[in-house]
N, CA, C and O atoms as a GROMACS GRO file, in nm:
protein
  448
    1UNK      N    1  25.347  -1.118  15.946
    1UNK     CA    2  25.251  -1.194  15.870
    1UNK      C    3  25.271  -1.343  15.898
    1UNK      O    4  25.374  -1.404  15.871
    2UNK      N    5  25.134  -1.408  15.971
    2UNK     CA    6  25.169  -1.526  15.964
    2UNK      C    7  25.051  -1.635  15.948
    2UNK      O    8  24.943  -1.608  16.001
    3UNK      N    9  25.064  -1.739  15.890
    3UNK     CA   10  24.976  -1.818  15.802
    3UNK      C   11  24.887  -1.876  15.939
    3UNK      O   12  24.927  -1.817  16.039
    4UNK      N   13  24.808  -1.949  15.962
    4UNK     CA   14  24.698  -2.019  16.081
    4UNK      C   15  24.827  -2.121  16.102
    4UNK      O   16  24.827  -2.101  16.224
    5UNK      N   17  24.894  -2.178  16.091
    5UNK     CA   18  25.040  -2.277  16.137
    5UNK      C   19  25.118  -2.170  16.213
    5UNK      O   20  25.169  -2.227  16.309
    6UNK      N   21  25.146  -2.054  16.213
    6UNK     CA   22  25.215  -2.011  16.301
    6UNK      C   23  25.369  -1.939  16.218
    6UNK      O   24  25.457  -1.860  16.252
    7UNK      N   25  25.341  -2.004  16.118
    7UNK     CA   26  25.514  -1.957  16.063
    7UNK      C   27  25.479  -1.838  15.990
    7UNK      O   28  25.365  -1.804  15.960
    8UNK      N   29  25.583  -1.780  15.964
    8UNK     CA   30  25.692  -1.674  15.854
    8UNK      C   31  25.620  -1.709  15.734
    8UNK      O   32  25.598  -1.824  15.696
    9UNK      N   33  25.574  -1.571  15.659
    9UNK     CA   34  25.535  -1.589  15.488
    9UNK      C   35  25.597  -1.440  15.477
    9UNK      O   36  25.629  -1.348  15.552
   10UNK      N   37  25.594  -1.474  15.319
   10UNK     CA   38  25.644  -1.295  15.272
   10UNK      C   39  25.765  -1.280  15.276
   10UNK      O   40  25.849  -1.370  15.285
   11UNK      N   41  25.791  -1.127  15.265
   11UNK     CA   42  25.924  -1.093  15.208
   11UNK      C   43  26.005  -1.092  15.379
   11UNK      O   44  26.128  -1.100  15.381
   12UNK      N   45  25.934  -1.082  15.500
   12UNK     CA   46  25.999  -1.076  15.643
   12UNK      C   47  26.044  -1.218  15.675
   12UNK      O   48  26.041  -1.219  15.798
   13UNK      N   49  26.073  -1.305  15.647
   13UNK     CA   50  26.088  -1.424  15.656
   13UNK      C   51  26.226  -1.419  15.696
   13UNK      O   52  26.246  -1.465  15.809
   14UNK      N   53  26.338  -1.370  15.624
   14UNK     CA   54  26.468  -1.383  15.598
   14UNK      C   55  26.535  -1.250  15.595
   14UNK      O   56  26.629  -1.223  15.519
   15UNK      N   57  26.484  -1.169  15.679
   15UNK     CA   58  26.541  -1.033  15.648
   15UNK      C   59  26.691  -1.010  15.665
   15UNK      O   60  26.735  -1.103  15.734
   16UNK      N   61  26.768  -0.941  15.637
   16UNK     CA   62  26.906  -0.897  15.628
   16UNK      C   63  26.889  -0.868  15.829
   16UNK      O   64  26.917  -0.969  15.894
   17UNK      N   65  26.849  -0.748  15.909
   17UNK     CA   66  26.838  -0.736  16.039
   17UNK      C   67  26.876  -0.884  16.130
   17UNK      O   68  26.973  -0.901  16.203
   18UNK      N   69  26.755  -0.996  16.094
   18UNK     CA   70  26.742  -1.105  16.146
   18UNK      C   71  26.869  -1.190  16.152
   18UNK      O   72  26.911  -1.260  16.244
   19UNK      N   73  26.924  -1.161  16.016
   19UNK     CA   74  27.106  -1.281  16.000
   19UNK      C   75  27.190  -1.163  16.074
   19UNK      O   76  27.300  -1.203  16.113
   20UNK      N   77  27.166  -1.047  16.096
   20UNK     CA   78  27.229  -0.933  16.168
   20UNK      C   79  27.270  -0.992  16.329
   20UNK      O   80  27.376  -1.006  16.390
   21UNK      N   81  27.109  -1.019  16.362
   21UNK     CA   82  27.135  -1.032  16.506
   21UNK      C   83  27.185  -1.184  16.525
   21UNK      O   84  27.227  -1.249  16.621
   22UNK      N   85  27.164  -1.208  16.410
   22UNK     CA   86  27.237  -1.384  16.420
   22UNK      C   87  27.361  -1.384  16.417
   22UNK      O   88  27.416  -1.492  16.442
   23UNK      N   89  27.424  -1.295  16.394
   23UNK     CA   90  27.580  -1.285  16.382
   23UNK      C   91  27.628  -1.216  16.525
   23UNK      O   92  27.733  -1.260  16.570
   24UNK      N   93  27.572  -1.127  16.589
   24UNK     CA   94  27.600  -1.021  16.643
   24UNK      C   95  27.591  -1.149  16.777
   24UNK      O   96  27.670  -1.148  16.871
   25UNK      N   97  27.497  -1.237  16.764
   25UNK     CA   98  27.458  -1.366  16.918
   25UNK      C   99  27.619  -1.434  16.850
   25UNK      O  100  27.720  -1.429  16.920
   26UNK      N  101  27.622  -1.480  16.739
   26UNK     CA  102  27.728  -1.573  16.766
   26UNK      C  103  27.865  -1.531  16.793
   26UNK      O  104  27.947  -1.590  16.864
   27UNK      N  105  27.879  -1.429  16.731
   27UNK     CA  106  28.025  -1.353  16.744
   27UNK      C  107  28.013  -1.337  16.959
   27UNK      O  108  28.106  -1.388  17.022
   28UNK      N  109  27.920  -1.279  17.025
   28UNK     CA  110  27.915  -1.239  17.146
   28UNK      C  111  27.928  -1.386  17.198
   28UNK      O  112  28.025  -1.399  17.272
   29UNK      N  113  27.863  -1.489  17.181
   29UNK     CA  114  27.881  -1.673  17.237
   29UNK      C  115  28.035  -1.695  17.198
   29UNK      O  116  28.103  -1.730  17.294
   30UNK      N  117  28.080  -1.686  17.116
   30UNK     CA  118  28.189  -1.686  17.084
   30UNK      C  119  28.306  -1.660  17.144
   30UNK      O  120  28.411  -1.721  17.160
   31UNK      N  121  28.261  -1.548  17.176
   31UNK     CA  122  28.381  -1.481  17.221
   31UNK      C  123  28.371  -1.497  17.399
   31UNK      O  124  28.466  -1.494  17.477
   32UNK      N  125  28.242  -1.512  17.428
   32UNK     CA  126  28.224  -1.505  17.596
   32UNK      C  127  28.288  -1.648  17.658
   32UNK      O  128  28.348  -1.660  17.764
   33UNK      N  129  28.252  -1.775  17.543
   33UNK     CA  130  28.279  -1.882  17.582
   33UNK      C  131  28.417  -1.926  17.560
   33UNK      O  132  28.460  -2.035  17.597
   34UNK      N  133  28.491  -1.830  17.492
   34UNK     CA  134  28.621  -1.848  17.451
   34UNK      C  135  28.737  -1.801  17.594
   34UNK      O  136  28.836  -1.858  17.639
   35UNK      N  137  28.675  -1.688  17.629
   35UNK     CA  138  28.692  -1.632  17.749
   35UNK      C  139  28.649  -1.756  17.863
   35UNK      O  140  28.722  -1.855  17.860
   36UNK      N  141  28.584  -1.757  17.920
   36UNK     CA  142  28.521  -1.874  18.000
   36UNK      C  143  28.591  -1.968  17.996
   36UNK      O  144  28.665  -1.977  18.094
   37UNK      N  145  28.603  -2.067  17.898
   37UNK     CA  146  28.688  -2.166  17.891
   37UNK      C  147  28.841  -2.188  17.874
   37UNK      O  148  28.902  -2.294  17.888
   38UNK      N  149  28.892  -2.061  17.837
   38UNK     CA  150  29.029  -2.048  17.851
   38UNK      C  151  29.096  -2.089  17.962
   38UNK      O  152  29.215  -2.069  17.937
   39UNK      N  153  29.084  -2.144  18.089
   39UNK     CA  154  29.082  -2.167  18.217
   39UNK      C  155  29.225  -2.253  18.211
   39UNK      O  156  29.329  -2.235  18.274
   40UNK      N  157  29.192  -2.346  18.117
   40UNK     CA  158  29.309  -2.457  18.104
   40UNK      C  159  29.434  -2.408  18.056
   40UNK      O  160  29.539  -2.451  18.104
   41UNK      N  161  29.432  -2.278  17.919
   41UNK     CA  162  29.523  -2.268  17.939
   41UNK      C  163  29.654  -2.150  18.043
   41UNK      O  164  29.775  -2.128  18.040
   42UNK      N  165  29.570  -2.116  18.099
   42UNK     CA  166  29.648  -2.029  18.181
   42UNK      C  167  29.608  -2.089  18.277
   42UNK      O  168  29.531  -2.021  18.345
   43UNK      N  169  29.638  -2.248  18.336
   43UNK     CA  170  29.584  -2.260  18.451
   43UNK      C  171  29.752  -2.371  18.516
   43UNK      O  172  29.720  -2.455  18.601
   44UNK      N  173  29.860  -2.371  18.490
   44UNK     CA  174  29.988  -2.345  18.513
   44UNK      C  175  30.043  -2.207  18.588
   44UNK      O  176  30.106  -2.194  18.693
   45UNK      N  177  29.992  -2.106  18.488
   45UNK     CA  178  30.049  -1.958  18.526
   45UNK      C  179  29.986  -1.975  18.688
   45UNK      O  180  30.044  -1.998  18.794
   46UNK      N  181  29.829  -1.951  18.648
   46UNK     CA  182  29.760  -1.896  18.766
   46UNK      C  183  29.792  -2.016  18.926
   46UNK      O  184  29.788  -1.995  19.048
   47UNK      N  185  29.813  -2.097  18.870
   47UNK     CA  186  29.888  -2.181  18.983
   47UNK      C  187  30.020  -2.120  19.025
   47UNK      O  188  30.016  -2.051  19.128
   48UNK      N  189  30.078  -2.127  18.993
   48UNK     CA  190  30.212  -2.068  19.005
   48UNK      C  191  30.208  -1.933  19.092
   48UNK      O  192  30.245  -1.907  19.207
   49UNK      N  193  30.139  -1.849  18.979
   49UNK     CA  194  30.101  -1.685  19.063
   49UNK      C  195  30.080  -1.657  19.224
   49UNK      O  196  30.119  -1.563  19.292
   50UNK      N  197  29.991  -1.795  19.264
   50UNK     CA  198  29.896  -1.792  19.369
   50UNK      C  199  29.941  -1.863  19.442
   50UNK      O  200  29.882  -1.861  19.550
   51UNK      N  201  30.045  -1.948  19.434
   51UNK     CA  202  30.101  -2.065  19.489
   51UNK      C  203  30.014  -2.177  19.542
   51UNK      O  204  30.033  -2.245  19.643
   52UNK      N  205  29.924  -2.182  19.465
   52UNK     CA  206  29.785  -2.326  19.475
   52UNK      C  207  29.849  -2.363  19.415
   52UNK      O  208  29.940  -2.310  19.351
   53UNK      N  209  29.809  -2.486  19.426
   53UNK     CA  210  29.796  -2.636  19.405
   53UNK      C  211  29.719  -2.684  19.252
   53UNK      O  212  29.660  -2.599  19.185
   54UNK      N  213  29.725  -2.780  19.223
   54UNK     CA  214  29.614  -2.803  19.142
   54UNK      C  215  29.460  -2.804  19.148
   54UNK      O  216  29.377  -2.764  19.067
   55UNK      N  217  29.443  -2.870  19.288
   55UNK     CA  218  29.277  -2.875  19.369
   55UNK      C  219  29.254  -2.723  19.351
   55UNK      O  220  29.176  -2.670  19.273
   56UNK      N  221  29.335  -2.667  19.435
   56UNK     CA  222  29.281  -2.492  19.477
   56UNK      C  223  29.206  -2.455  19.376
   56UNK      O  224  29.084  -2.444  19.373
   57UNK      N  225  29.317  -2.429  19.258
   57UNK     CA  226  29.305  -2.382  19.138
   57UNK      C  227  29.177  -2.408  19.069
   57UNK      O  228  29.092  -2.320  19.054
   58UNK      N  229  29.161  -2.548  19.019
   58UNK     CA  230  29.010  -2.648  18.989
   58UNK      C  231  28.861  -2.589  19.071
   58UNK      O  232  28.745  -2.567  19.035
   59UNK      N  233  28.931  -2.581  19.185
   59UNK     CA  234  28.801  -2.532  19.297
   59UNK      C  235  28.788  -2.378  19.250
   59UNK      O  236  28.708  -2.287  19.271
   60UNK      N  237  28.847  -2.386  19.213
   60UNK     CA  238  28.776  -2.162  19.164
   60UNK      C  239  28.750  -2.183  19.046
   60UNK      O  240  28.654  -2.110  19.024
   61UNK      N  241  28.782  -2.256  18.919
   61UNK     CA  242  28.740  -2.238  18.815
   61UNK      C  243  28.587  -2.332  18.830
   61UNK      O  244  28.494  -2.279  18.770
   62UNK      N  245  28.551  -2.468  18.905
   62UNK     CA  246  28.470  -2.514  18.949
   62UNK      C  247  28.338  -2.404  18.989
   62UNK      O  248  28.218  -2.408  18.962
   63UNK      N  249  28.421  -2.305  19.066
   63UNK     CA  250  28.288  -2.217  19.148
   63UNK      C  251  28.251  -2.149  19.014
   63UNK      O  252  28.144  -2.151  18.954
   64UNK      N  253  28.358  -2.093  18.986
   64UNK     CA  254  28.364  -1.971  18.849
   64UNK      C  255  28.228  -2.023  18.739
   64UNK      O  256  28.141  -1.937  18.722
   65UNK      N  257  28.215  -2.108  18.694
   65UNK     CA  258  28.181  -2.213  18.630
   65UNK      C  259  28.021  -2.205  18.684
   65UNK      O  260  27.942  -2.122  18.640
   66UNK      N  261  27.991  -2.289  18.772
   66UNK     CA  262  27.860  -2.323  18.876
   66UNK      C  263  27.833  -2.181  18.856
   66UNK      O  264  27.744  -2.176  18.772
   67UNK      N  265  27.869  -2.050  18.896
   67UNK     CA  266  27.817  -1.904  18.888
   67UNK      C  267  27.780  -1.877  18.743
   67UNK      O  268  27.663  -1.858  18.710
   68UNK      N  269  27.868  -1.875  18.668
   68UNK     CA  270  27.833  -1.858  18.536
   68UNK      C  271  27.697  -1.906  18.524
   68UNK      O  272  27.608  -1.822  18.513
   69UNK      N  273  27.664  -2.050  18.526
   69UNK     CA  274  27.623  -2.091  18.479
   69UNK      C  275  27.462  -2.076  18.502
   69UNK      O  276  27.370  -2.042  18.427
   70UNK      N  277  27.471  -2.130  18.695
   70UNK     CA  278  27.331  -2.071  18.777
   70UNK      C  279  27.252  -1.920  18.761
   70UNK      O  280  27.133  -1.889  18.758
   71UNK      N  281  27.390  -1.835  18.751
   71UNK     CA  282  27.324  -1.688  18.718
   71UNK      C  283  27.281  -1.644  18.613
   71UNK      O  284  27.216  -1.539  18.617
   72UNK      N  285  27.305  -1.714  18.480
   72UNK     CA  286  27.249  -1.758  18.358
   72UNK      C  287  27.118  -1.777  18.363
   72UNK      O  288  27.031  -1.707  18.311
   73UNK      N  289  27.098  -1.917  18.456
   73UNK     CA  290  26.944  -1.933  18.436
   73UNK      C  291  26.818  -1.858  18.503
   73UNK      O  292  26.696  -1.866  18.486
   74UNK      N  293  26.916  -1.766  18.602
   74UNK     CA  294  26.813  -1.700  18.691
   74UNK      C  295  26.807  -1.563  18.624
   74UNK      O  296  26.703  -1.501  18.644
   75UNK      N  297  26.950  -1.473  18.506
   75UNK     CA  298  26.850  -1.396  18.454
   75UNK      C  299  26.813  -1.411  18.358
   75UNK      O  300  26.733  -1.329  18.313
   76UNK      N  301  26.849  -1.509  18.292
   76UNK     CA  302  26.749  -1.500  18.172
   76UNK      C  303  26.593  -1.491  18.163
   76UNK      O  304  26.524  -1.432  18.079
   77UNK      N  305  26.556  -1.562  18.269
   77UNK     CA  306  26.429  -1.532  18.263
   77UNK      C  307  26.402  -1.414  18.318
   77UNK      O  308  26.334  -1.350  18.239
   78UNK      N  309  26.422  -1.357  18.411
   78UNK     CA  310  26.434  -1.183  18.472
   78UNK      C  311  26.452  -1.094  18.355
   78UNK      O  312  26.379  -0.997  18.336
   79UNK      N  313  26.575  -1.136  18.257
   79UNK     CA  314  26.571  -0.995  18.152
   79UNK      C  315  26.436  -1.028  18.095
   79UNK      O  316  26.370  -0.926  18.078
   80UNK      N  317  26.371  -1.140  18.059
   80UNK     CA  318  26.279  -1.142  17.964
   80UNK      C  319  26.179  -1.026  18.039
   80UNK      O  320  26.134  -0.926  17.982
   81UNK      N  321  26.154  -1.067  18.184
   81UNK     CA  322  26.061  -1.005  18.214
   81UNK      C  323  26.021  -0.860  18.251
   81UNK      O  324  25.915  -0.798  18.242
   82UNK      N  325  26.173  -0.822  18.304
   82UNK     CA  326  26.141  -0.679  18.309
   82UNK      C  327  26.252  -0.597  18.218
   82UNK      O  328  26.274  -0.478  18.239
   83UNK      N  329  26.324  -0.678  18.107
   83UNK     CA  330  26.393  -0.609  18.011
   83UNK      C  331  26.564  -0.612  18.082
   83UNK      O  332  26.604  -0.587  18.195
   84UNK      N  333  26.642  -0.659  17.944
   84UNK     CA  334  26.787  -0.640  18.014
   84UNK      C  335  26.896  -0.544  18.068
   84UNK      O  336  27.011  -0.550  18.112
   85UNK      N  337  26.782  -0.439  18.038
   85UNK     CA  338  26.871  -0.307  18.123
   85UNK      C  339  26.863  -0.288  18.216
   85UNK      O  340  26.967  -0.253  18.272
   86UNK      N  341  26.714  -0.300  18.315
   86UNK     CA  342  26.719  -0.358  18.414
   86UNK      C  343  26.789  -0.438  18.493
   86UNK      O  344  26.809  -0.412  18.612
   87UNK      N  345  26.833  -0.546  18.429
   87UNK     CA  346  26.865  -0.661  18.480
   87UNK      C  347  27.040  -0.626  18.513
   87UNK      O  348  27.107  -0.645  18.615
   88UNK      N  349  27.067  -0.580  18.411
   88UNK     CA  350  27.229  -0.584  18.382
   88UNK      C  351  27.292  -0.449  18.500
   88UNK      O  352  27.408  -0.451  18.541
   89UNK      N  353  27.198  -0.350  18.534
   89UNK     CA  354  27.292  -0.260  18.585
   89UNK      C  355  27.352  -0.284  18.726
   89UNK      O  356  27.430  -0.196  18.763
   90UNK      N  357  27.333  -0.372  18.799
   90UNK     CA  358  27.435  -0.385  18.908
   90UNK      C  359  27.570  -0.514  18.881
   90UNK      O  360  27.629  -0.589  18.958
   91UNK      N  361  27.578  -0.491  18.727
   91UNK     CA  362  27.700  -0.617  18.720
   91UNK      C  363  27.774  -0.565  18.766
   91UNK      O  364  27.846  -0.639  18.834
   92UNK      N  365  27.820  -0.391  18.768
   92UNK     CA  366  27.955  -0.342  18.783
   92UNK      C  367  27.956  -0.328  18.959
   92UNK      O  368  28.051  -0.282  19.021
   93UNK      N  369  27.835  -0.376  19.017
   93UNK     CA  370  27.883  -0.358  19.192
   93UNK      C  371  28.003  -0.478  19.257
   93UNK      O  372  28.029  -0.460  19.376
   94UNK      N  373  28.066  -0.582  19.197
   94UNK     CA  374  28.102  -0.628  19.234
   94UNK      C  375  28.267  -0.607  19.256
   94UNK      O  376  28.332  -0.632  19.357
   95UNK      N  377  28.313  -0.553  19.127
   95UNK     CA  378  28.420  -0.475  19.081
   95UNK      C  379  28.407  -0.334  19.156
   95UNK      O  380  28.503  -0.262  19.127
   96UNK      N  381  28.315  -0.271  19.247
   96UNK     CA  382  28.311  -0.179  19.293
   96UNK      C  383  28.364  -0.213  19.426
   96UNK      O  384  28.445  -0.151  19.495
   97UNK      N  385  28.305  -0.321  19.449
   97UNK     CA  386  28.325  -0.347  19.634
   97UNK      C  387  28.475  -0.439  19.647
   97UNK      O  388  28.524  -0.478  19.753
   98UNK      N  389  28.533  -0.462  19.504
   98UNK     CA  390  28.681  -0.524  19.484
   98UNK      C  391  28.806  -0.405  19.516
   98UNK      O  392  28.925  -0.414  19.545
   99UNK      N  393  28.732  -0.319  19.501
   99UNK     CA  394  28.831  -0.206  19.429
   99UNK      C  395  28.850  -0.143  19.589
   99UNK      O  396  28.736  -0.152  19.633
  100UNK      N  397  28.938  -0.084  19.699
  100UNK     CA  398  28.932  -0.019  19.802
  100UNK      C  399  28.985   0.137  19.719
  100UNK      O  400  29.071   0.153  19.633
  101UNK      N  401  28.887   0.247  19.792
  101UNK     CA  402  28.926   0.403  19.798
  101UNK      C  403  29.027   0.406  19.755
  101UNK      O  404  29.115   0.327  19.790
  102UNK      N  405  29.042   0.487  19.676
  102UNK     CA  406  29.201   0.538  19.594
  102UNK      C  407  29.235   0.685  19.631
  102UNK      O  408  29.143   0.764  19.610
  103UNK      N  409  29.347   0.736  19.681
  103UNK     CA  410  29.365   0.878  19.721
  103UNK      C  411  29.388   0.970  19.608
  103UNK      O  412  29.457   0.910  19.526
  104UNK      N  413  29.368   1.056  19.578
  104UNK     CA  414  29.355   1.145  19.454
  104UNK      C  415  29.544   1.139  19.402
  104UNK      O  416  29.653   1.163  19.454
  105UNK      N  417  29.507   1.107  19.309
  105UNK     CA  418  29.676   1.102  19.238
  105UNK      C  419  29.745   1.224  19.219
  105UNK      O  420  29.683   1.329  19.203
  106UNK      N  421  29.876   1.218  19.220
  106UNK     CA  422  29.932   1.331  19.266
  106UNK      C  423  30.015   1.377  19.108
  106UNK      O  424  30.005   1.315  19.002
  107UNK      N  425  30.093   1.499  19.132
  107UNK     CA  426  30.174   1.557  19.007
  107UNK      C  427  30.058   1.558  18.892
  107UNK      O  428  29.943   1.515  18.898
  108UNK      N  429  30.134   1.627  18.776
  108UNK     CA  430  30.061   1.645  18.648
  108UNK      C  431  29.978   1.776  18.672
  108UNK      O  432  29.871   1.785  18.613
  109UNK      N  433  30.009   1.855  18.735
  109UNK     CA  434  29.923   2.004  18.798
  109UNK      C  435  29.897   1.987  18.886
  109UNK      O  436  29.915   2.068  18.977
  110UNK      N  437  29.832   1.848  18.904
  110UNK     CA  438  29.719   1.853  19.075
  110UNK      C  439  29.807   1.928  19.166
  110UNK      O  440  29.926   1.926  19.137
  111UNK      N  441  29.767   2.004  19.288
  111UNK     CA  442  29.878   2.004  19.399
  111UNK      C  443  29.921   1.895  19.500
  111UNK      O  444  29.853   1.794  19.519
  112UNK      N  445  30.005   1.913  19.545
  112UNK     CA  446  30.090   1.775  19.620
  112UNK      C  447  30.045   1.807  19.780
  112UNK      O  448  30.083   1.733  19.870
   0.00000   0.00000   0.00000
């Protein structure tokens, strides 16, 4: 229901669902950007681990960053358009082509 201005009248205005998905966006921003930006503090360890430098290090969270960010704007408008299930199912190819063939694990019944 909405007045010739364009806005919200009535009892749908403020529904319980609506502060639902308002929680459900901030808790997920929250937590993605908490992740994301954590960079600094494990960014000693991950030096260390890798034996980079400070530059090295900067330069991957730099790229990390620029990706995040560019691939953001290119699907957001894509999920709008053909829906985010679409959009989302080849996130896991990248972690696929990370991963090399694994030989079937051995013991626990299997035969050897």
């Amino acid at each position: 229901m909405t007045d010739r201005g364009g806005s919200v009248s009535g009892p749908d205005r403020d529904s319980v669902r609506a502060w639902v998905v308002v929680a459900a966006a901030f808790t997920a921003l929250f937590t993605l950007f908490g992740v994301v930006f954590s960079f600094g503090a494990f960014f000693s360890p991950i030096s260390a681990e890798f034996g980079a430098g400070r530059a090295a290090a900067s330069v991957v969270f730099s790229l990390t960053s620029l990706l995040f960010f560019t691939l953001g704007a290119l699907s957001g408008p894509a999920a709008d358009r053909v829906g985010p299930g679409r959009c989302c199912w080849p996130a896991p190819a990248p972690s696929a082509w990370d991963s090399p063939p694994r030989p079937p694990p051995t013991g626990c019944g299997s035969p050897t």
